[in-house]
N, CA, C and O atoms as a GROMACS GRO file, in nm:
protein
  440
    1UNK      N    1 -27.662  -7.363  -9.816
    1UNK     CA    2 -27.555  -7.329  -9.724
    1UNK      C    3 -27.492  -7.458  -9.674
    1UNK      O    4 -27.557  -7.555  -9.635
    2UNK      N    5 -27.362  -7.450  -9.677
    2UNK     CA    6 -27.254  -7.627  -9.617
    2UNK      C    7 -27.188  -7.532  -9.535
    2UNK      O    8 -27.165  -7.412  -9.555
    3UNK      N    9 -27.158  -7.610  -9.434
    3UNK     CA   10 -27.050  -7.586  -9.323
    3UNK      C   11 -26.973  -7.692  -9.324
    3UNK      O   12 -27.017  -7.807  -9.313
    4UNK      N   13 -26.778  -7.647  -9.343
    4UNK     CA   14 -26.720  -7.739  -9.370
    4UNK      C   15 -26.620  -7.723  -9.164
    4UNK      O   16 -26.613  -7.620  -9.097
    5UNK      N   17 -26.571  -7.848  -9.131
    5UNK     CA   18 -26.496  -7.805  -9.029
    5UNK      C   19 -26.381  -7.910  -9.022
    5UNK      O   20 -26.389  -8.032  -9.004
    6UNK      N   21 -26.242  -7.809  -9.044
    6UNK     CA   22 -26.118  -7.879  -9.033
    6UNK      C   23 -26.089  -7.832  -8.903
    6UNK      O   24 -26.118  -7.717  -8.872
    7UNK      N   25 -26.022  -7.929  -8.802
    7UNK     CA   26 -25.943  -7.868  -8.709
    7UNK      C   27 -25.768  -7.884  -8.735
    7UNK      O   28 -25.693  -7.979  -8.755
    8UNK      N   29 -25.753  -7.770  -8.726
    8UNK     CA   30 -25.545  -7.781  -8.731
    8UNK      C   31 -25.518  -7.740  -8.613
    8UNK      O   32 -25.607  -7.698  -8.538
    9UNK      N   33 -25.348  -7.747  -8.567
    9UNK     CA   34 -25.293  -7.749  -8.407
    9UNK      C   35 -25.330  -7.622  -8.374
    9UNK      O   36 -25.355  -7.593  -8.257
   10UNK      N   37 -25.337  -7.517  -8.490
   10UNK     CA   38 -25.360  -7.373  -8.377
   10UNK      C   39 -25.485  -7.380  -8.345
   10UNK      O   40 -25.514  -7.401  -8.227
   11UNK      N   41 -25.585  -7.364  -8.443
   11UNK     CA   42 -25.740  -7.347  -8.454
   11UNK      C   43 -25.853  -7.437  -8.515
   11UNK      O   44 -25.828  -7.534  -8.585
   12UNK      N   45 -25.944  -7.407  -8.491
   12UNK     CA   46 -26.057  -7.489  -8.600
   12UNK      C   47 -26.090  -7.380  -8.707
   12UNK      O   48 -26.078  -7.259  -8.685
   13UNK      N   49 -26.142  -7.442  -8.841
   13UNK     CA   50 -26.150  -7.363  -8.929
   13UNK      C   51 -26.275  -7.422  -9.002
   13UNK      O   52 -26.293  -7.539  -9.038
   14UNK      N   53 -26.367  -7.300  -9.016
   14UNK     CA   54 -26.496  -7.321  -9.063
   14UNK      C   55 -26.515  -7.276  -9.181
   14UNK      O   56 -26.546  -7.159  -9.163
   15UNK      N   57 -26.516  -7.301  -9.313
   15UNK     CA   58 -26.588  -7.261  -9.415
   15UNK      C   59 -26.751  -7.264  -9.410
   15UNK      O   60 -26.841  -7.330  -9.357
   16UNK      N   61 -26.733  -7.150  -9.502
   16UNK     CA   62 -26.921  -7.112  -9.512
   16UNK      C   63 -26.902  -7.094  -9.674
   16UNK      O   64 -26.823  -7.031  -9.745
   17UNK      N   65 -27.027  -7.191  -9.698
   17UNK     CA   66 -27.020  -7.192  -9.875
   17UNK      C   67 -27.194  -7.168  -9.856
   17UNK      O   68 -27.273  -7.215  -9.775
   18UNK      N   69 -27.212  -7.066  -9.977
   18UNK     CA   70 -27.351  -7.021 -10.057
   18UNK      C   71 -27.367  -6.894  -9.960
   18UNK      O   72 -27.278  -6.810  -9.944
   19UNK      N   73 -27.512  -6.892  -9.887
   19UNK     CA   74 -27.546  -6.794  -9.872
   19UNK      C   75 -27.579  -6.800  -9.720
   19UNK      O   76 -27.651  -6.892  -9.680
   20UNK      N   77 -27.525  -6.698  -9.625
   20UNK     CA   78 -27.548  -6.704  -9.507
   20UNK      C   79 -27.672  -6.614  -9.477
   20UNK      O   80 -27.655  -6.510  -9.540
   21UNK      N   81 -27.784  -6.609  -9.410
   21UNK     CA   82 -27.913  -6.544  -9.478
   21UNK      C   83 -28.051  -6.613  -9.331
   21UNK      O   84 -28.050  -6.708  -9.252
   22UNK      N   85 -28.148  -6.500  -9.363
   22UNK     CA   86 -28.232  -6.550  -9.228
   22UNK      C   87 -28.288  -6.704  -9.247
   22UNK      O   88 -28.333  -6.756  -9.145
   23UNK      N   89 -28.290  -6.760  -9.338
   23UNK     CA   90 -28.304  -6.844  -9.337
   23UNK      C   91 -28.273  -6.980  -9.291
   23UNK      O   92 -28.335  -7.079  -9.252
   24UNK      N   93 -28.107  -6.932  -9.318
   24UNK     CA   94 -28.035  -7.072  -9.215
   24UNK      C   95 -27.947  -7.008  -9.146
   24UNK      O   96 -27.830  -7.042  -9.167
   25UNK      N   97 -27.967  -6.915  -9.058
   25UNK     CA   98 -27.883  -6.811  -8.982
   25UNK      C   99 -27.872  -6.890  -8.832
   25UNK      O  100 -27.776  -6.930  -8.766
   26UNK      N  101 -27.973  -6.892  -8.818
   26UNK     CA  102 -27.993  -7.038  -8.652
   26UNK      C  103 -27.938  -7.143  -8.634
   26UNK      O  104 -27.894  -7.182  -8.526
   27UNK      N  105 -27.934  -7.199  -8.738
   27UNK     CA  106 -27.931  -7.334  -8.810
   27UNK      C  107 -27.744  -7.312  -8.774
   27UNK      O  108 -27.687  -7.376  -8.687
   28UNK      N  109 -27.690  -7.228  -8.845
   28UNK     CA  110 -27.536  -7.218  -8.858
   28UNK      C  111 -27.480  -7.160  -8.754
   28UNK      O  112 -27.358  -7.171  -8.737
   29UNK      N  113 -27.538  -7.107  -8.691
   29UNK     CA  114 -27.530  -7.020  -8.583
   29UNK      C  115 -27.493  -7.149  -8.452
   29UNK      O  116 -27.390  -7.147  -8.385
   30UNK      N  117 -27.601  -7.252  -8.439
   30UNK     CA  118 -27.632  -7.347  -8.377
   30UNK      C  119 -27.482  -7.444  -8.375
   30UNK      O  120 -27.421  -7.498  -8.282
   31UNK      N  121 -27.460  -7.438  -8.519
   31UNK     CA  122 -27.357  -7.556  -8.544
   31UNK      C  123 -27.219  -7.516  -8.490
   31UNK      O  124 -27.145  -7.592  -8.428
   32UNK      N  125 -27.187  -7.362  -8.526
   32UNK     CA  126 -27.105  -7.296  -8.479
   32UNK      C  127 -27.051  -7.309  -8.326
   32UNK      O  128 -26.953  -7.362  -8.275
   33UNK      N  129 -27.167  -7.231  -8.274
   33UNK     CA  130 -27.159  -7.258  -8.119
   33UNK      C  131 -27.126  -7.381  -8.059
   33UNK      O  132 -27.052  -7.381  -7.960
   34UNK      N  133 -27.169  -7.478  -8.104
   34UNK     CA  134 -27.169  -7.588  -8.069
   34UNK      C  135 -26.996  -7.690  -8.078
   34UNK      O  136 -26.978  -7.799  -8.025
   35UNK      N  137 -26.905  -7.619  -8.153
   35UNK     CA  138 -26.781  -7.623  -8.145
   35UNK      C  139 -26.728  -7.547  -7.993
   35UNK      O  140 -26.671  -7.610  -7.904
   36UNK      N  141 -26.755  -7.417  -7.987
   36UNK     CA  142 -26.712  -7.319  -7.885
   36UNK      C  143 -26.828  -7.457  -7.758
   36UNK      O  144 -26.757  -7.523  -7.682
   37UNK      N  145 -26.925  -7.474  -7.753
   37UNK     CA  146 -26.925  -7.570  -7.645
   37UNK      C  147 -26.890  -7.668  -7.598
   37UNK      O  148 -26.909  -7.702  -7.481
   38UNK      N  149 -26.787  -7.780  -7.747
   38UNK     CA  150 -26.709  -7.853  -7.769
   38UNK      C  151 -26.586  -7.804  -7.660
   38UNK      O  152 -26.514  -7.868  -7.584
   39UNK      N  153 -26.595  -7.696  -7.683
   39UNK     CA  154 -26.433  -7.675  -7.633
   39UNK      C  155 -26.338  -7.596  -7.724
   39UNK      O  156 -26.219  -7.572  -7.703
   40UNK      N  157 -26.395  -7.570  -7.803
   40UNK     CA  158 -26.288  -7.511  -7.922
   40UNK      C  159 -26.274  -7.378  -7.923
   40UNK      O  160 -26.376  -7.321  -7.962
   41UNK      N  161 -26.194  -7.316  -7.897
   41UNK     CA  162 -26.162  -7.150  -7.823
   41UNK      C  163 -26.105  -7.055  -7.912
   41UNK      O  164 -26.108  -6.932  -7.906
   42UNK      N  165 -26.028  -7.166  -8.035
   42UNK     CA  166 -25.987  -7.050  -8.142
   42UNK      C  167 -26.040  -7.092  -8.284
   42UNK      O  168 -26.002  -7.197  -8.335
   43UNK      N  169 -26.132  -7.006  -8.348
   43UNK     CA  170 -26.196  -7.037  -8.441
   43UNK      C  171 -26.155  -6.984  -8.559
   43UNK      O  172 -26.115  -6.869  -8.540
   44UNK      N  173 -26.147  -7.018  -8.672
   44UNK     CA  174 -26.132  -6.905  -8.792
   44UNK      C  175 -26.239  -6.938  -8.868
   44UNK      O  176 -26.290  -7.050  -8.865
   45UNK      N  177 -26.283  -6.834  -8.947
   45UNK     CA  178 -26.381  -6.838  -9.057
   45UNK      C  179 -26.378  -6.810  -9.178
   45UNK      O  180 -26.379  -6.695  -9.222
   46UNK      N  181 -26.374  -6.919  -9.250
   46UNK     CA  182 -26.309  -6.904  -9.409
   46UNK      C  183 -26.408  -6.860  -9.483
   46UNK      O  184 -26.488  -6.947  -9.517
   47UNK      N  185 -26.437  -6.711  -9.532
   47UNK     CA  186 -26.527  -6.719  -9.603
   47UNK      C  187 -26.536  -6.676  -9.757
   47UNK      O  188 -26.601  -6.585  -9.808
   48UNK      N  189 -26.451  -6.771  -9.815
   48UNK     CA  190 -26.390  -6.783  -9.970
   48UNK      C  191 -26.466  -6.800 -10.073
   48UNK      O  192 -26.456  -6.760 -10.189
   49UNK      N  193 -26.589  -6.902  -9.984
   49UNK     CA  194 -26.709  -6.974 -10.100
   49UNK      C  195 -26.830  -6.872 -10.075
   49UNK      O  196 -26.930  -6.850 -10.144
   50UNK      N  197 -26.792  -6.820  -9.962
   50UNK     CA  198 -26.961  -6.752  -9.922
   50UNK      C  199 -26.999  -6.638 -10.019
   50UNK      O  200 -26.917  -6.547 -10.029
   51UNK      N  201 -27.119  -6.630 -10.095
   51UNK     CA  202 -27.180  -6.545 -10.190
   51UNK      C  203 -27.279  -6.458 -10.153
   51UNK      O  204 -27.328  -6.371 -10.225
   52UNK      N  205 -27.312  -6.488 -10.016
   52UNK     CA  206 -27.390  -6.373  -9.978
   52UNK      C  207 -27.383  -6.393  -9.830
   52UNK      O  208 -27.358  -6.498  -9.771
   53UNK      N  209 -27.412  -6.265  -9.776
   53UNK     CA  210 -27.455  -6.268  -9.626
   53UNK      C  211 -27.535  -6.131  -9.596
   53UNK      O  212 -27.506  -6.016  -9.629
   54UNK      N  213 -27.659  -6.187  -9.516
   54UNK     CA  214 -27.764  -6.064  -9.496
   54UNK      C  215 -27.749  -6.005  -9.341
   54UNK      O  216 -27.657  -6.058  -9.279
   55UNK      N  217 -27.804  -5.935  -9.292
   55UNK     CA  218 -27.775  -5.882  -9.150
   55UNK      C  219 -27.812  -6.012  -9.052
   55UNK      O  220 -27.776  -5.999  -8.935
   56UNK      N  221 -27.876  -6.125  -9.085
   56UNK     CA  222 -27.879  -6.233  -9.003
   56UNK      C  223 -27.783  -6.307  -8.965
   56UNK      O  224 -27.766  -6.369  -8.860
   57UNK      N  225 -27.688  -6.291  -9.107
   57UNK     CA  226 -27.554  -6.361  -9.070
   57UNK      C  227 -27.422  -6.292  -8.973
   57UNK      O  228 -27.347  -6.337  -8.887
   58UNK      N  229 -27.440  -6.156  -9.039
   58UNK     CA  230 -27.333  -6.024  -8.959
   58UNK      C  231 -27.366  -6.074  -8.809
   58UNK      O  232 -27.272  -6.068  -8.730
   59UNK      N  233 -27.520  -6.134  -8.750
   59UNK     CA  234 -27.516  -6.121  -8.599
   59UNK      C  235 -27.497  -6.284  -8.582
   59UNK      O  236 -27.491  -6.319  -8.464
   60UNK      N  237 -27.489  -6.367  -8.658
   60UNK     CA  238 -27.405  -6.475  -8.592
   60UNK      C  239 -27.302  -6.450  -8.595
   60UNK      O  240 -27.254  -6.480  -8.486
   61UNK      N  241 -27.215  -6.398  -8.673
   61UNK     CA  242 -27.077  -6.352  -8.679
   61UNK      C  243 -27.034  -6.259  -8.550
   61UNK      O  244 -26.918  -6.264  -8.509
   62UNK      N  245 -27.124  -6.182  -8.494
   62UNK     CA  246 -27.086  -6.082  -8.413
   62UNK      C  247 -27.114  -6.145  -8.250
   62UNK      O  248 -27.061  -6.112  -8.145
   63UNK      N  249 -27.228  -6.255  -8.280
   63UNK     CA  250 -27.266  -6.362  -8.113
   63UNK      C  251 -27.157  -6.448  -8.137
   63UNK      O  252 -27.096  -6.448  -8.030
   64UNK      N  253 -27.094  -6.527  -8.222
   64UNK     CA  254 -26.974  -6.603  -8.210
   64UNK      C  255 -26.849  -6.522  -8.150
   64UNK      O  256 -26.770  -6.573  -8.071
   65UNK      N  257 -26.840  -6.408  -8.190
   65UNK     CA  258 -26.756  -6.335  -8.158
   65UNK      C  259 -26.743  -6.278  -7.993
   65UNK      O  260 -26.634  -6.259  -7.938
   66UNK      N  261 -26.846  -6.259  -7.943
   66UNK     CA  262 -26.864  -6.200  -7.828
   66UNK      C  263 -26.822  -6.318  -7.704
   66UNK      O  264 -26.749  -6.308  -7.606
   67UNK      N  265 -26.942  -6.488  -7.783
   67UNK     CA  266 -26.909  -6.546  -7.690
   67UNK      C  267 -26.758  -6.591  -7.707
   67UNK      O  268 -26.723  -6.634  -7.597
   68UNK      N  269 -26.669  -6.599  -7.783
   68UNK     CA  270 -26.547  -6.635  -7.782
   68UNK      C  271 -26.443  -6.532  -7.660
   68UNK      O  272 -26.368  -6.566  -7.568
   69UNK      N  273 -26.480  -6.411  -7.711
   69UNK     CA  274 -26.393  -6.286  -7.631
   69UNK      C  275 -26.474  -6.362  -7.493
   69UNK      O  276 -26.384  -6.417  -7.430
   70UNK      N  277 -26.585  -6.380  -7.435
   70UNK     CA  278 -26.624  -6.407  -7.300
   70UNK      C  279 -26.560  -6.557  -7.262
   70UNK      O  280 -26.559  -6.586  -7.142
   71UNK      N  281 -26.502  -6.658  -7.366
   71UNK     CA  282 -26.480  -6.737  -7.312
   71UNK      C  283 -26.292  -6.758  -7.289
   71UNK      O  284 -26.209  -6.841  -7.251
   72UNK      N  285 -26.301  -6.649  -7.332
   72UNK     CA  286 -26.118  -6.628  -7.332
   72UNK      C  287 -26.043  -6.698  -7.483
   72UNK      O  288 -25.929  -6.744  -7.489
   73UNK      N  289 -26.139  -6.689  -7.592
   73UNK     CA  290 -26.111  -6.712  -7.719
   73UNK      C  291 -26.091  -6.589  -7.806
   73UNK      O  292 -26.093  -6.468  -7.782
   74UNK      N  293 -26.064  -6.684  -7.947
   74UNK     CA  294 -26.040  -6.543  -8.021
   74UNK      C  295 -26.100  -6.632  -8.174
   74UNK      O  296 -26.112  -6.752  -8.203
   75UNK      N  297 -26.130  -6.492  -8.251
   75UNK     CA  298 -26.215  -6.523  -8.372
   75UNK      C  299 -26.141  -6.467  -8.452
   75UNK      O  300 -26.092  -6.358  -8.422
   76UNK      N  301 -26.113  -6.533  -8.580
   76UNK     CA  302 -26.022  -6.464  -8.719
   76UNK      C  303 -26.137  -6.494  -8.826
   76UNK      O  304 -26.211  -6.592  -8.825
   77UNK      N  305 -26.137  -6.375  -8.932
   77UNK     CA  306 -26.235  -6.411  -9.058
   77UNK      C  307 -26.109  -6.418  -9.144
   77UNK      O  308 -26.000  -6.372  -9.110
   78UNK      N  309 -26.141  -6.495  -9.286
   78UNK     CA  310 -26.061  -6.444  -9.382
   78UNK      C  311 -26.142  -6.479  -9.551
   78UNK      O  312 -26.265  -6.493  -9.553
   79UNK      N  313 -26.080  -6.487  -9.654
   79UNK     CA  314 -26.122  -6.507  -9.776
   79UNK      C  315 -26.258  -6.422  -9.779
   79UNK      O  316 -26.357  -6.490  -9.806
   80UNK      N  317 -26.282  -6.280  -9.756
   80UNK     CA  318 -26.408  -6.245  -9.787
   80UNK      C  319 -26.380  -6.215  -9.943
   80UNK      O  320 -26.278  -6.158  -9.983
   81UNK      N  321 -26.496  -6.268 -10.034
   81UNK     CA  322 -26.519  -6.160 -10.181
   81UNK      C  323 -26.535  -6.022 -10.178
   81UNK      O  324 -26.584  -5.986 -10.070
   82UNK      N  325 -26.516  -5.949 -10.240
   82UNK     CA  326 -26.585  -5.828 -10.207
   82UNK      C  327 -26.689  -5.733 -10.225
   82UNK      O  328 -26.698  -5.611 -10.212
   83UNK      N  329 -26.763  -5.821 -10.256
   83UNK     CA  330 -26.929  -5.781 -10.205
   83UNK      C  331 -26.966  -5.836 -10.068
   83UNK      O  332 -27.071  -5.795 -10.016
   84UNK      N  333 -26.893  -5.921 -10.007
   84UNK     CA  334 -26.949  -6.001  -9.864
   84UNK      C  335 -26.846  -5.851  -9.756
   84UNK      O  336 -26.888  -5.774  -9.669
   85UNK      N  337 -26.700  -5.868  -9.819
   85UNK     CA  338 -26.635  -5.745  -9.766
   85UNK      C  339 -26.677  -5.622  -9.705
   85UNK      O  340 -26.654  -5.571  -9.595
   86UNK      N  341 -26.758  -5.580  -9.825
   86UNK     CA  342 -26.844  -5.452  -9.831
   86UNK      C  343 -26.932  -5.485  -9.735
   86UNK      O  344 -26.912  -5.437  -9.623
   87UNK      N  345 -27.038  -5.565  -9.756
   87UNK     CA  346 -27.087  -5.577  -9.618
   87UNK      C  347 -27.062  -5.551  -9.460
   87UNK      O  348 -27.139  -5.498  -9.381
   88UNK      N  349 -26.935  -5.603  -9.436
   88UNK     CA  350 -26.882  -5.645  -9.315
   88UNK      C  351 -26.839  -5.449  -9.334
   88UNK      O  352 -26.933  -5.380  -9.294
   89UNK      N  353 -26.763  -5.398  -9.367
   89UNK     CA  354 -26.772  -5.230  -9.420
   89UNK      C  355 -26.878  -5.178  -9.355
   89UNK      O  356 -26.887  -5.125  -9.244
   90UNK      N  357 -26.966  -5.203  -9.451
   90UNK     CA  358 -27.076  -5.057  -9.424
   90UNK      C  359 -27.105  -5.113  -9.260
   90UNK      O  360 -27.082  -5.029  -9.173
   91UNK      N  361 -27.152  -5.242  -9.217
   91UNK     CA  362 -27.154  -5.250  -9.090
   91UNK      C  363 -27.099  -5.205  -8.973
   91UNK      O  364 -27.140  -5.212  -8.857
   92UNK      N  365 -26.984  -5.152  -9.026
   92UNK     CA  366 -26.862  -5.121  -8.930
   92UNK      C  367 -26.836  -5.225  -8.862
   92UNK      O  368 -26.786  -5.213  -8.750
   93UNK      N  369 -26.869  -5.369  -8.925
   93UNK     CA  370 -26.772  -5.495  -8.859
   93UNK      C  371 -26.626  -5.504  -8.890
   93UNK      O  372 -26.567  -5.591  -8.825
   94UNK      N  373 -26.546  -5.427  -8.984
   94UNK     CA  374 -26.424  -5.429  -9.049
   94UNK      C  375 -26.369  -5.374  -8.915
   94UNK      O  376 -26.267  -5.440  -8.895
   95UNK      N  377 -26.380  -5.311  -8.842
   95UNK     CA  378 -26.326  -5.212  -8.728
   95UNK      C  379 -26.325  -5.300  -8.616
   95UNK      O  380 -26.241  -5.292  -8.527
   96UNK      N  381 -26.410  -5.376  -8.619
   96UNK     CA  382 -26.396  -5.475  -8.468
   96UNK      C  383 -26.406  -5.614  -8.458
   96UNK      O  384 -26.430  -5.685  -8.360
   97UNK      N  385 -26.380  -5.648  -8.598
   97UNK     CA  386 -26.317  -5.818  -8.619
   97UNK      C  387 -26.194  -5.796  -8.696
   97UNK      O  388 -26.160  -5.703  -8.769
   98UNK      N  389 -26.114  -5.944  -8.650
   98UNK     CA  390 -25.969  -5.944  -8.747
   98UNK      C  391 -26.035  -6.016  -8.831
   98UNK      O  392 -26.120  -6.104  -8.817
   99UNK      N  393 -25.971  -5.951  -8.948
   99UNK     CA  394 -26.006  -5.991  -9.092
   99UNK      C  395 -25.900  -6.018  -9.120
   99UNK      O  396 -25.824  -5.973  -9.035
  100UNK      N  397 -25.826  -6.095  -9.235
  100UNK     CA  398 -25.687  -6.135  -9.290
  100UNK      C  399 -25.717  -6.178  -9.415
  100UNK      O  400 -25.816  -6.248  -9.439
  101UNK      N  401 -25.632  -6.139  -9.503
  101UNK     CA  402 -25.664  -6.170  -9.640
  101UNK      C  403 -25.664  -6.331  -9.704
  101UNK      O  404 -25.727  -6.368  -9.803
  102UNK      N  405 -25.579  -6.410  -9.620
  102UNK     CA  406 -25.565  -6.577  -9.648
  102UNK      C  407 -25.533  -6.647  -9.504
  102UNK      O  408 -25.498  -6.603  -9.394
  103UNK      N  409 -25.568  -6.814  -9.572
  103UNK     CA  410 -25.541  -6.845  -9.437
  103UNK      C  411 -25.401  -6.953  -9.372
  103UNK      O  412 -25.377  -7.054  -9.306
  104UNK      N  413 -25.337  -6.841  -9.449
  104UNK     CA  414 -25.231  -6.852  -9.347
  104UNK      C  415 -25.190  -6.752  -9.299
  104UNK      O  416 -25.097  -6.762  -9.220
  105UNK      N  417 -25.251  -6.606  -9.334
  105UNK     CA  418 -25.218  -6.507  -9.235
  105UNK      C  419 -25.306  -6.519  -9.120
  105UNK      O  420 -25.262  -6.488  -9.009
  106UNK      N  421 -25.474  -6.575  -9.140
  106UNK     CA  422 -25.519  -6.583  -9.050
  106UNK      C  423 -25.480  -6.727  -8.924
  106UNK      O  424 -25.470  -6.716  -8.802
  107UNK      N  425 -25.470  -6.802  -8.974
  107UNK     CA  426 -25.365  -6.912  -8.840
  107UNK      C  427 -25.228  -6.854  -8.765
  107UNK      O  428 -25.183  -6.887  -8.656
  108UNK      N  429 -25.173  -6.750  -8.865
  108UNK     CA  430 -25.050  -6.691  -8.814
  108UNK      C  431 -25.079  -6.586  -8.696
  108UNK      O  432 -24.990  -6.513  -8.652
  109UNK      N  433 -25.222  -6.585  -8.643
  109UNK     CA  434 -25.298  -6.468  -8.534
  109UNK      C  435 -25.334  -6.543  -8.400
  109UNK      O  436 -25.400  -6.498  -8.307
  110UNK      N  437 -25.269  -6.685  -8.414
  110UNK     CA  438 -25.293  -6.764  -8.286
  110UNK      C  439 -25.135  -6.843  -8.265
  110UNK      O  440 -25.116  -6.917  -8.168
   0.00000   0.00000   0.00000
């Protein structure tokens, strides 16, 4: 698992490449947050490279999310494959995260 982080004028933007998974779910989870404690309030999440994600990852995805809405931020996903898609689906995360198909629709949400 790599975590890549560009910041541009609207947002910061995080790629997640390989596999998001209990294994390094803390670990990314950790690094994540640690932007939002930086200071960084609008996040996007590119997840173009990512090849897998297990229910460890859905709840960093869903604690990034919460603490953003609590800190007066906002969270965009985009580039899912669609087996990671499906995931975020059957979870019923599709219903209560913005998802966007690229990312420039997702920067175009801040």
């Amino acid at each position: 698992m790599s975590i890549a982080t560009e910041a541009t004028p609207s947002a910061h933007i995080v790629t997640l490449q390989g596999q998001l998974n209990s294994a390094n779910a803390a670990s990314v989870e950790a690094d994540i947050l640690g932007l939002v404690d930086g200071g960084a309030r609008q996040l996007v999440l590119n997840f173009s490279p990512l090849d897998y994600i297990s229910s460890a990852g859905l709840r960093v995805v869903l604690v990034l999310a919460k603490r953003l809405k609590a800190e007066g931020g906002k969270l965009v996903l985009f580039g899912m494959q669609p087996h990671v898609r499906e995931v975020f689906d059957i979870s019923g995360f599709l219903a209560i995260l913005n998802v966007q198909p690229g990312r420039v629709e997702a920067l175009a949400q801040f």
